[in-house]
C-alpha positions as CSV (number, residue, x, y, z in Angstrom):
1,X,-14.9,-14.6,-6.5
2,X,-14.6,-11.1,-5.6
3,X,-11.3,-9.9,-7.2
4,X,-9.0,-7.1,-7.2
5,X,-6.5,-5.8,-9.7
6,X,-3.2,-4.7,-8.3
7,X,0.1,-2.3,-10.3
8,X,3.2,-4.6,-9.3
9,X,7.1,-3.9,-9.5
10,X,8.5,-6.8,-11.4
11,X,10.7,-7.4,-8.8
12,X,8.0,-7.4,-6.0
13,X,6.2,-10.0,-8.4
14,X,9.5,-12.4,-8.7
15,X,9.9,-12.3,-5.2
16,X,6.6,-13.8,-4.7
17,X,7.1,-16.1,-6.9
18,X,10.1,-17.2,-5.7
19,X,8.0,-17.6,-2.1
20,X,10.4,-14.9,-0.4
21,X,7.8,-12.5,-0.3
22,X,4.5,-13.1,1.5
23,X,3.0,-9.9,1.9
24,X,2.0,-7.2,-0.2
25,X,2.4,-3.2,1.2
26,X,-0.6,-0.9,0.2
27,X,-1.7,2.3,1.6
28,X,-5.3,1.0,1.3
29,X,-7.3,-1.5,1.5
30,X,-10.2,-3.0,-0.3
31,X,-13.6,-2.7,1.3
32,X,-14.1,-6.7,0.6
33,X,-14.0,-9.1,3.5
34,X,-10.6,-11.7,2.8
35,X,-10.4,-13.9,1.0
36,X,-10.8,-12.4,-2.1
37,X,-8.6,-12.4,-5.5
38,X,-5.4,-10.6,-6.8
39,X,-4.8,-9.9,-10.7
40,X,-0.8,-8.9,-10.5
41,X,-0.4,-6.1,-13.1
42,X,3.1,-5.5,-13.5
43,X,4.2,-2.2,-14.0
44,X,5.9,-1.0,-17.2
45,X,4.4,-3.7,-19.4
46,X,1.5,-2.2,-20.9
47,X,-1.4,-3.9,-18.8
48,X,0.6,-7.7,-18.6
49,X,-1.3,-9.5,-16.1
50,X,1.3,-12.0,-15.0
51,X,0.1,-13.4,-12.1
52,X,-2.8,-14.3,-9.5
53,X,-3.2,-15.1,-5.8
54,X,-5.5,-14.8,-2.7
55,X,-5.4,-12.7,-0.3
56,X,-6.7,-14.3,2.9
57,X,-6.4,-11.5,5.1
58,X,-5.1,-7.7,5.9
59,X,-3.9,-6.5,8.5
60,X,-2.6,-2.9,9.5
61,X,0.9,-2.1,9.7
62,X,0.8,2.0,10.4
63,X,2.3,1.4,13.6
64,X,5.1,-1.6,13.8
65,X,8.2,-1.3,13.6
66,X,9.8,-0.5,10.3
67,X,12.2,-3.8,10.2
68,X,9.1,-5.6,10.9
69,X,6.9,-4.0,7.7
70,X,10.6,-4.8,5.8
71,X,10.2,-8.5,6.7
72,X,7.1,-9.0,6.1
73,X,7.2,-7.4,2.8
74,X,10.7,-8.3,1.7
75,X,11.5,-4.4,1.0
76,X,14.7,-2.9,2.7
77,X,14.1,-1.0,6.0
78,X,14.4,2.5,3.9
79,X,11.4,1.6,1.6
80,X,9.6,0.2,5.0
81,X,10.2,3.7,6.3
82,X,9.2,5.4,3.7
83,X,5.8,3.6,2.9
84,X,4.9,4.5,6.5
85,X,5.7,8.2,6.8
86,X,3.2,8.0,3.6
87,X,0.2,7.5,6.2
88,X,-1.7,4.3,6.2
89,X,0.0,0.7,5.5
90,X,-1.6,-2.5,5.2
91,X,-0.3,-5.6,4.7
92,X,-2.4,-8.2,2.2
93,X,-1.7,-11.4,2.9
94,X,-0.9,-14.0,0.2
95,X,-2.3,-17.5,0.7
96,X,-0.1,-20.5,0.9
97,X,-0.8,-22.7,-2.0
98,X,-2.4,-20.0,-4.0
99,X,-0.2,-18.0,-6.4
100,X,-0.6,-18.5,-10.2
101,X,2.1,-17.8,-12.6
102,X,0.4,-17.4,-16.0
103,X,2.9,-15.7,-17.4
104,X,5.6,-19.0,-16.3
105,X,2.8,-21.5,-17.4
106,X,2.1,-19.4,-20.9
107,X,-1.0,-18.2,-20.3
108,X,-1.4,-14.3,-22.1
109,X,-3.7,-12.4,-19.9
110,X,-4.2,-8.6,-20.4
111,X,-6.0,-6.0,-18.6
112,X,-8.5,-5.8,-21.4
113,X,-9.6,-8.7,-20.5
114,X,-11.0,-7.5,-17.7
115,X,-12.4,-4.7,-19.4
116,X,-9.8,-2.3,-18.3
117,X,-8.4,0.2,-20.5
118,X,-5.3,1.2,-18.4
119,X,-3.6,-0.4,-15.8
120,X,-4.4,0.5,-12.0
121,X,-2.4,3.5,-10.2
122,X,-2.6,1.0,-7.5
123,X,-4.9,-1.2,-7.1
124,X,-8.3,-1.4,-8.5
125,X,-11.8,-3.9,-8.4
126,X,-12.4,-5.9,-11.5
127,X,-15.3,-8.3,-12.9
128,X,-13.5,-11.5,-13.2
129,X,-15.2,-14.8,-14.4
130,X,-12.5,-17.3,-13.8
C-alpha cells in the first residue's frame, strides 16, 4: 500500500487513539490518491513509530472557519488560527476502523525499519511491506 510517514505530538497521537481526534492538520499534502497509509512518528522519541492508520481522504481547510479546523482536529481555536495564518491546511482524514496501536499491542517499530535515518520534519513517503 502506498504509505506515508508522519512527525506526531504525543498528545495528537493519544487523542487519536482515544477516537477524539479524527483528523490530522498538515500544511501539505501527499501527491497520492486516498486511501493510502500513515506510519505515526512521535516526536521526541528518537524515530518510535507508535502507531498506523488510513487516510481515506483530504480535504482543504485554508479557508473554514477557525472553530471549524479546531473541531475537526481536536486543537484549541488559537492553534487552529495559527496553522492557517501559516498558508495552506489540509485536513487527512483517518478511517474508521483503521488505527493500529503497536506501541499498546507491544509491537517495537522504528523508523529504521523503514530505512529512515531520521524522523520526518513533517511528513515524509516510505517503502513499507506490511
Amino acid at each position: 500500500m502506498k504509505t506515508v510517514m508522519i512527525s506526531i505530538r504525543k498528545r495528537h497521537l493519544n487523542n487519536m487513539l482515544k477516537g477524539k481526534k479524527k483528523w490530522e492538520l498538515r500544511r501539505t499534502k501527499p501527491r497520492l490518491e486516498p486511501p493510502f497509509r500513515v506510519l505515526c512518528c512521535v516526536s521526541g522519541t528518537c524515530g518510535s513509530v507508535e502507531a498506523a492508520w488510513i487516510c481515506d481522504k483530504v480535504v482543504p481547510l485554508s479557508y473554514r472557519d477557525a472553530r471549524h479546523v479546531a473541531a475537526l482536529g481536536y486543537v484549541t481555536i488559537e492553534e487552529a488560527g495559527e496553522y492557517q495564518r501559516r498558508g495552506p491546511l489540509f485536513g487527512w482524514h483517518v478511517q474508521e476502523g483503521t488505527l493500529w496501536d503497536w506501541k499498546g499491542l507491544g509491537i517495537a517499530k522504528h523508523i529504521t525499519d523503514y530505512g529512515i535515518r531520521t524522523p520526518p520534519q513533517s511528513w515524509r513517503y516510505v517503502e513499507d511491506e506490511d
